[in-house]
C-alpha positions as CSV (number, residue, x, y, z in Angstrom):
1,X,-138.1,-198.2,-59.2
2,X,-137.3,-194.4,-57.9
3,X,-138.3,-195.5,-54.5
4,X,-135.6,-198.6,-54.8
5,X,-133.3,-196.4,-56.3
6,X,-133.7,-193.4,-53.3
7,X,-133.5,-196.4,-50.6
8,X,-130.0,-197.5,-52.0
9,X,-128.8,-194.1,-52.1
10,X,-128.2,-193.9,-48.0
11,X,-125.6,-196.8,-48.2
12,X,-122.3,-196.6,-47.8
13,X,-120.6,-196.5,-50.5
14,X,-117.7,-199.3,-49.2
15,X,-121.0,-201.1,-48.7
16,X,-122.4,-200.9,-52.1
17,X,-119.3,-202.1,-53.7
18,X,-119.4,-204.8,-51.8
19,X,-122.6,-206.0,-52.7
20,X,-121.7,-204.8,-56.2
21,X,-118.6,-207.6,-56.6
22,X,-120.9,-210.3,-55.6
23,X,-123.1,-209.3,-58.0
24,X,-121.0,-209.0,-60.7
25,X,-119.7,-212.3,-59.8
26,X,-123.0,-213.9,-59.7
27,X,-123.4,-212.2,-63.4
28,X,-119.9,-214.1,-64.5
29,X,-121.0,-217.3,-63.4
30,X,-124.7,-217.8,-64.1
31,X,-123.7,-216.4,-67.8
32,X,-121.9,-218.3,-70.4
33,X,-122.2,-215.7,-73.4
34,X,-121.2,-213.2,-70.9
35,X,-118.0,-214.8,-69.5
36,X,-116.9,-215.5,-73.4
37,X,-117.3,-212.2,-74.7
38,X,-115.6,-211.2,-71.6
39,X,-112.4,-213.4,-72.2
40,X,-112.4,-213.0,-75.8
41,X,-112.7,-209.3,-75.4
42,X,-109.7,-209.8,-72.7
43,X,-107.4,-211.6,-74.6
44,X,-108.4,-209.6,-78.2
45,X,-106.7,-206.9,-76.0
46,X,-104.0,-209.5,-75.2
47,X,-105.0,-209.7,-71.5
48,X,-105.5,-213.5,-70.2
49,X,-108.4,-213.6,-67.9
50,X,-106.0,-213.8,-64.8
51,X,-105.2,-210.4,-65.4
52,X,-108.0,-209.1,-65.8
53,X,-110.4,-210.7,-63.4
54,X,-111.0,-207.6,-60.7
55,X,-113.1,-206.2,-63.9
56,X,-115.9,-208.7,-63.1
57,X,-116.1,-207.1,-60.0
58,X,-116.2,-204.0,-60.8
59,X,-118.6,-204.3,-63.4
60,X,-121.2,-205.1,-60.4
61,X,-119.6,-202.3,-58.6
62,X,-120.5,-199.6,-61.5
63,X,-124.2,-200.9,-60.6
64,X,-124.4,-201.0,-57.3
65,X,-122.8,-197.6,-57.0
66,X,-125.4,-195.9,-59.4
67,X,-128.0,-195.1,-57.3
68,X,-125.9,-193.2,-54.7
69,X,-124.6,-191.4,-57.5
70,X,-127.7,-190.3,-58.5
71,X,-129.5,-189.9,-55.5
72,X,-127.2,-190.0,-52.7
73,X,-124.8,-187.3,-50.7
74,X,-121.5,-186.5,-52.5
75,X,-118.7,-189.2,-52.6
76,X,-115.1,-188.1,-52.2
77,X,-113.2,-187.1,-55.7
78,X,-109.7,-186.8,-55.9
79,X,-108.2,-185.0,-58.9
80,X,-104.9,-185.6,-61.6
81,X,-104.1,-183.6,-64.2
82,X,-106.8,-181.3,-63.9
83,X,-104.4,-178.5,-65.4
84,X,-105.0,-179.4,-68.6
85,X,-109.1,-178.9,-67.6
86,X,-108.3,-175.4,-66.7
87,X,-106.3,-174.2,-69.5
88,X,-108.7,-175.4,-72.1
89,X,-111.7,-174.1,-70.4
90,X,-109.8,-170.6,-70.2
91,X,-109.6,-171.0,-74.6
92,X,-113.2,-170.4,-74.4
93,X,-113.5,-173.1,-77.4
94,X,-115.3,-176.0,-75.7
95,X,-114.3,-179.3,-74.9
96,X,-115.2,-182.3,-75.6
97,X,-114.2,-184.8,-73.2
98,X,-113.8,-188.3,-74.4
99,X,-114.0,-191.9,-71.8
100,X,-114.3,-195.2,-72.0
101,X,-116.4,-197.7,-70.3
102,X,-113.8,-197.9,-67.7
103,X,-113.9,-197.4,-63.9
104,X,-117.1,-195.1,-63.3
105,X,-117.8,-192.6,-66.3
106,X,-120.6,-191.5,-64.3
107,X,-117.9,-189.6,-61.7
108,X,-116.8,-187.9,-64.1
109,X,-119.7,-185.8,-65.5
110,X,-120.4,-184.8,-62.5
111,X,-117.0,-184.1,-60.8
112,X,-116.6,-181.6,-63.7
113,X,-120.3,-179.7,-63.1
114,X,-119.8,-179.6,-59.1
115,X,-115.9,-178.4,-60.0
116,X,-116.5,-175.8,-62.7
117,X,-120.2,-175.5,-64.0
118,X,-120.4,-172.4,-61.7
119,X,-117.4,-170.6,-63.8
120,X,-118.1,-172.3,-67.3
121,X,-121.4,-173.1,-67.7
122,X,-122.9,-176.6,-67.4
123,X,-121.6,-179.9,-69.5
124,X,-123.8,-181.5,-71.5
125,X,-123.1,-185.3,-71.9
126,X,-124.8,-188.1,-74.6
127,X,-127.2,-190.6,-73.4
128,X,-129.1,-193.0,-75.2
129,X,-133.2,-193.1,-73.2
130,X,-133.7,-195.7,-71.6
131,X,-136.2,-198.5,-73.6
132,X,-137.5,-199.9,-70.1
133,X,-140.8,-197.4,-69.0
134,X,-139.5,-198.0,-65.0
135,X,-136.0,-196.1,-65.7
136,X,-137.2,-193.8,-67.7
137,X,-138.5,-191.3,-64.4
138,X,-135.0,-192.7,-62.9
139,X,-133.0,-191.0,-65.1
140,X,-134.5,-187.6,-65.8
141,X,-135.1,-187.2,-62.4
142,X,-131.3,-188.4,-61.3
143,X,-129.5,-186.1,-63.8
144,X,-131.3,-183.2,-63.0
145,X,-129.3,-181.1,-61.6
146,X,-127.0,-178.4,-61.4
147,X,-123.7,-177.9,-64.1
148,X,-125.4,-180.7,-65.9
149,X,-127.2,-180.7,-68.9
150,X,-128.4,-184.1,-71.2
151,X,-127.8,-184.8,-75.0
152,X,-130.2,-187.8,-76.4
153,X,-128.7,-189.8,-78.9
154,X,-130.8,-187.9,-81.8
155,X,-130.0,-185.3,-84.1
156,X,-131.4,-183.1,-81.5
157,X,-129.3,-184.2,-79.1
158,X,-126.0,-183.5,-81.6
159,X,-127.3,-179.9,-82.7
160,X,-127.7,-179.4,-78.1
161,X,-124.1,-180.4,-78.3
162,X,-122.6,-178.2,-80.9
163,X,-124.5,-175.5,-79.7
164,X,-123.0,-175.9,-76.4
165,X,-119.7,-176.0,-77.9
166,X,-119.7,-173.1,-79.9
167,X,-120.9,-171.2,-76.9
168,X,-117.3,-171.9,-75.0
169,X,-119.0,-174.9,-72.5
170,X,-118.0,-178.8,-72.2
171,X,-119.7,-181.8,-73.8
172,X,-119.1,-185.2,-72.7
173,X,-119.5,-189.0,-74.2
174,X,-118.2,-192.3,-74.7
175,X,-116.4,-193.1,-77.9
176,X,-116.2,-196.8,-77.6
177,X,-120.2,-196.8,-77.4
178,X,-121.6,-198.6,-80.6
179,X,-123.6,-196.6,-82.3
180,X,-127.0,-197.3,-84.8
181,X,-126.0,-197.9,-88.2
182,X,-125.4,-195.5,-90.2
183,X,-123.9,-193.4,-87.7
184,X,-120.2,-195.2,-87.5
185,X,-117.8,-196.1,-89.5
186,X,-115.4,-199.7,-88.7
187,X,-112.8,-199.2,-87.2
188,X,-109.7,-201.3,-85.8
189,X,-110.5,-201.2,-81.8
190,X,-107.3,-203.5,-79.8
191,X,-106.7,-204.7,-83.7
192,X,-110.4,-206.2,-84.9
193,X,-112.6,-204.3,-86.3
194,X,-115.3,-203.2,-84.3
195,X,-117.7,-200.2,-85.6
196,X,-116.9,-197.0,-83.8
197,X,-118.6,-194.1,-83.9
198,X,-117.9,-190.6,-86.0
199,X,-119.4,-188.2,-83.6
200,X,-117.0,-187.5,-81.3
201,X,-114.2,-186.8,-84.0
202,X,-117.0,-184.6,-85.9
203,X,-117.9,-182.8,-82.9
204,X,-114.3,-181.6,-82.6
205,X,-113.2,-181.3,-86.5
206,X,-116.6,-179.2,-87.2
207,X,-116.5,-176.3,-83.7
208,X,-112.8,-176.7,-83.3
209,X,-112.7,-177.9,-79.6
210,X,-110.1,-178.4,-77.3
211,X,-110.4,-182.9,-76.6
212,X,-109.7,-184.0,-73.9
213,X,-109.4,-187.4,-71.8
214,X,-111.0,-188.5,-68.9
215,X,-111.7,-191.7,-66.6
216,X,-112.9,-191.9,-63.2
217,X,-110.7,-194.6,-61.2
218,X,-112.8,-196.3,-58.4
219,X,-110.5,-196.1,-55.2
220,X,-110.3,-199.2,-52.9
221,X,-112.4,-199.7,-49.7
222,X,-115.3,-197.6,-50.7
223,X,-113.1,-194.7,-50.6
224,X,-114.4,-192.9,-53.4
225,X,-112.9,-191.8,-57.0
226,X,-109.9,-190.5,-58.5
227,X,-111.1,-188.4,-61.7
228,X,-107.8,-188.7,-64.1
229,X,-107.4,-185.8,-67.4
230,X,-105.0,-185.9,-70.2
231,X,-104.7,-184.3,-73.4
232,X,-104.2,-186.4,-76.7
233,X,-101.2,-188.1,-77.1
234,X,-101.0,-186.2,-80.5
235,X,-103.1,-183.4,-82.0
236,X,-106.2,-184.7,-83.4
237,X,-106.1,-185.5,-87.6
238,X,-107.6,-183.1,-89.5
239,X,-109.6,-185.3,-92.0
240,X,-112.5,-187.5,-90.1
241,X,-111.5,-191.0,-90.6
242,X,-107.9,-190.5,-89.3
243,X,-109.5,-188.5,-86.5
244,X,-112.1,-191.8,-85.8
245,X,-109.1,-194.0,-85.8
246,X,-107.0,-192.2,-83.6
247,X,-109.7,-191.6,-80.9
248,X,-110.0,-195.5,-80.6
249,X,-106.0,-195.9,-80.2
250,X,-106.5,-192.8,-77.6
251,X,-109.5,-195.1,-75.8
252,X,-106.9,-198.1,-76.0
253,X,-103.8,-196.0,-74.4
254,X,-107.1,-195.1,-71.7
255,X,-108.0,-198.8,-70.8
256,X,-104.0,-200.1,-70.7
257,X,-103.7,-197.6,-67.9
258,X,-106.5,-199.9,-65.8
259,X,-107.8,-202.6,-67.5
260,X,-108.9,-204.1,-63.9
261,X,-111.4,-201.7,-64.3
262,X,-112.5,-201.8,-68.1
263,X,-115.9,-203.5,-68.9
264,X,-114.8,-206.2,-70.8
265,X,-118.2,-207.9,-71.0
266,X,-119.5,-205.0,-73.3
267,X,-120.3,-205.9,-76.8
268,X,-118.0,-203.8,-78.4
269,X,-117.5,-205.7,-81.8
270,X,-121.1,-206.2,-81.8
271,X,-123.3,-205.5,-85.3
272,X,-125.0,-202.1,-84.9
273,X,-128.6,-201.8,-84.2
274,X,-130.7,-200.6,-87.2
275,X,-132.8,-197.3,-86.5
């Protein structure tokens, strides 16, 4: 699987987006449960599937892309709004920035180690291991490197990510992930209940860090990405629920800006998985 992975790193990029639409076409039309979660997921949102039917190929561009992310030379990254980056990183407070499964979350991570791990320290960001024994070697071995550190999803991981916030560095994760029971709370997500995890909003409430938002946009033509930052459209509650609830309606604003590129076939009002 590494060797597959390293021999799809040389290509183009243009050209693994390419081969990434098909793909996620393919995906769309040889799977029924996958296109109706996809339109109901659309049109929960209030998107008819007209509107939204670039996502299904960029759903098979996210995978197709992935191992010249994490094996390839750099892609070009175009930046908005990264003022906001640099005057929370000068607080010396943390961050924690927050995405969605939208566009490629993977950009992002490491736009922000190659851009300011040298200054401030590395960012760690939440994974869950991989169950599949072939993937596992991919992965440790593709996000080893520099200005990037990685969080399992264990209490381990959670105490490696306050520590890094209380020492003044960046953490990084993906709200609308469903977590295992127990560790989320339901929430309304596009206005049905869908359970949502409290670790983001903890994370912040407990060490007091700045949030931010982020989303990597994937630029036409194999051009690269455009990393996009924000702050919260409002300062984050103080008690947790409030803060769970408003992270979701700050992942919603997030997708409206290009649901084209949200991945609407995730099971995001799914039943969590027992531990």
């Amino acid at each position: 699987m590494l060797t597959f992975y390293r021999f799809m790193s040389g290509w183009p990029l243009v050209l693994l987006h390419g081969v990434g639409a098909t793909l996620g076409w393919l995906a769309w039309l040889l799977s029924p449960t996958y296109r109706r979660r996809f339109a109901q997921n659309a049109l929960q949102a209030g998107y008819e599937f007209n509107q939204v039917r670039a996502a299904v190929g960029h759903a098979g561009r996210m995978v197709a892309e992935t191992p010249r992310l994490w094996f390839g030379p750099p892609v070009p990254m175009q930046w908005k709004g990264t003022e906001v980056v640099d005057a929370a990183y000068a607080a010396r407070r943390g961050i924690v920035f927050l995405t969605p499964h939208m566009g490629c979350f993977e950009i992002t991570a490491q736009g922000l180690a190659e851009r300011y791990g040298a200054e401030y320290g590395p960012i760690t960001v939440l994974y869950r291991p991989a169950r599949q024994p072939a993937l596992v070697e991919v992965i440790e071995t593709a996000r080893r490197r520099d200005g990037l550190e990685t969080a399992p999803t264990t209490l381990a991981g959670v105490r490696q990510m306050i520590k890094a916030l209380r020492a003044g560095r960046a953490v990084g994760l993906l709200p609308d992930q469903v977590p295992p029971d127990g560790m989320g709370q339901w929430e309304s997500f596009f206005g049905r209940p869908a359970y949502t995890m409290t670790l983001a909003a903890r994370l912040i409430l407990q060490t007091g860090a700045t949030p931010l938002l982020v989303w990597g946009e994937r630029l036409p033509g194999g051009k690269g990405f455009c990393l996009h930052y924000q702050s919260l459209t409002q300062p984050l509650a103080g008690d947790l629920d409030s803060a769970v609830a408003q992270i979701n309606s700050e992942m919603e604003g997030l997708i409206r800006q290009c649901p084209e590129q949200y991945l609407w076939g995730y099971g995001r009002y799914k039943q969590p998985r027992r531990l």
